[in-house]
C-alpha positions in Angstrom: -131.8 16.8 88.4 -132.7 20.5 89.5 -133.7 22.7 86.8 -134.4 25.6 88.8 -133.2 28.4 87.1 -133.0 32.5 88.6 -133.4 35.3 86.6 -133.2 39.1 87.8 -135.4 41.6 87.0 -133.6 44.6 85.5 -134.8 47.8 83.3 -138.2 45.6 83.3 -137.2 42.4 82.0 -135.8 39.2 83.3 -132.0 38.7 82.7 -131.3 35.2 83.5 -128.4 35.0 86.0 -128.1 31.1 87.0 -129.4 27.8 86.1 -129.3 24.7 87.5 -129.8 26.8 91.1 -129.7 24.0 94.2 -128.8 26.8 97.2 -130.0 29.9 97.9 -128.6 31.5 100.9 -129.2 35.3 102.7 -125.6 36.8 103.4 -125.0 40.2 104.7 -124.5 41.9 101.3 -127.7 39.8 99.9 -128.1 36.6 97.9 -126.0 33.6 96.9 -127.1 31.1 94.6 -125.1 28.3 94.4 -126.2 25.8 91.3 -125.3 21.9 91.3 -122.3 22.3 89.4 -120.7 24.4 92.1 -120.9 27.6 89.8 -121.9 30.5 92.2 -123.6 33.6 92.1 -124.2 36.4 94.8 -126.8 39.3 94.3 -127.9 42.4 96.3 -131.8 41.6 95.7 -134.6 40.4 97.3 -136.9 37.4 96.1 -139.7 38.1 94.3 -141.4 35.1 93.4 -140.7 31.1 93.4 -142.3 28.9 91.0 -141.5 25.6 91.3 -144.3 24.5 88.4 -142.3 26.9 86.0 -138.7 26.0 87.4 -138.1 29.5 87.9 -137.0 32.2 90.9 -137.0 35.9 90.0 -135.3 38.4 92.2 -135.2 42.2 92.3 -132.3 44.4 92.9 -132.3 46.1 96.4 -130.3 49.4 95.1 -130.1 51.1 91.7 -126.8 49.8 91.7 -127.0 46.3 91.3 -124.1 44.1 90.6 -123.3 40.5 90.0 -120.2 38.3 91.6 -118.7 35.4 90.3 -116.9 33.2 92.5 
C-alpha cells in the first residue's frame, strides 16, 4: 500500500494536507493530489522536496494566498 503522505509548508511548519497520496498531477491553477482512496486535494504550490525513504512530499505555496480544495 502507498504511504506517501504531502504536507505544505505554511507560517514555517509543515501542515499535513493528504495521506495515502498515489497521483500527483500539474493543472493550470497548480497541484492535485489524488490519494488511493479517491479523496482529492488541489494546491497552488510548487514541490519542494520528495522523499521516498521518509514517505513524505512537502510543497510550498506559490502566492501569499494559498488555499486548499476539496473535491
Amino acid at each position: 500500500m502507498c504511504d506517501i503522505t504531502a504536507y505544505l509548508i505554511l507560517n514555517g511548519l509543515e501542515e499535513k494536507i493528504l495521506e495515502n497520496v498515489d497521483i500527483v498531477e500539474e493543472t493550470s491553477d497548480g497541484i492535485r493530489l489524488i490519494n488511493i482512496f479517491g479523496e482529492q486535494k488541489s494546491i497552488r504550490a510548487k514541490i519542494v522536496r520528495f522523499n521516498n525513504s521518509e514517505k513524505k512530499m512537502t510543497f510550498k505555496p506559490t502566492n501569499a494566498q494559498e488555499t486548499i480544495s476539496v473535491a
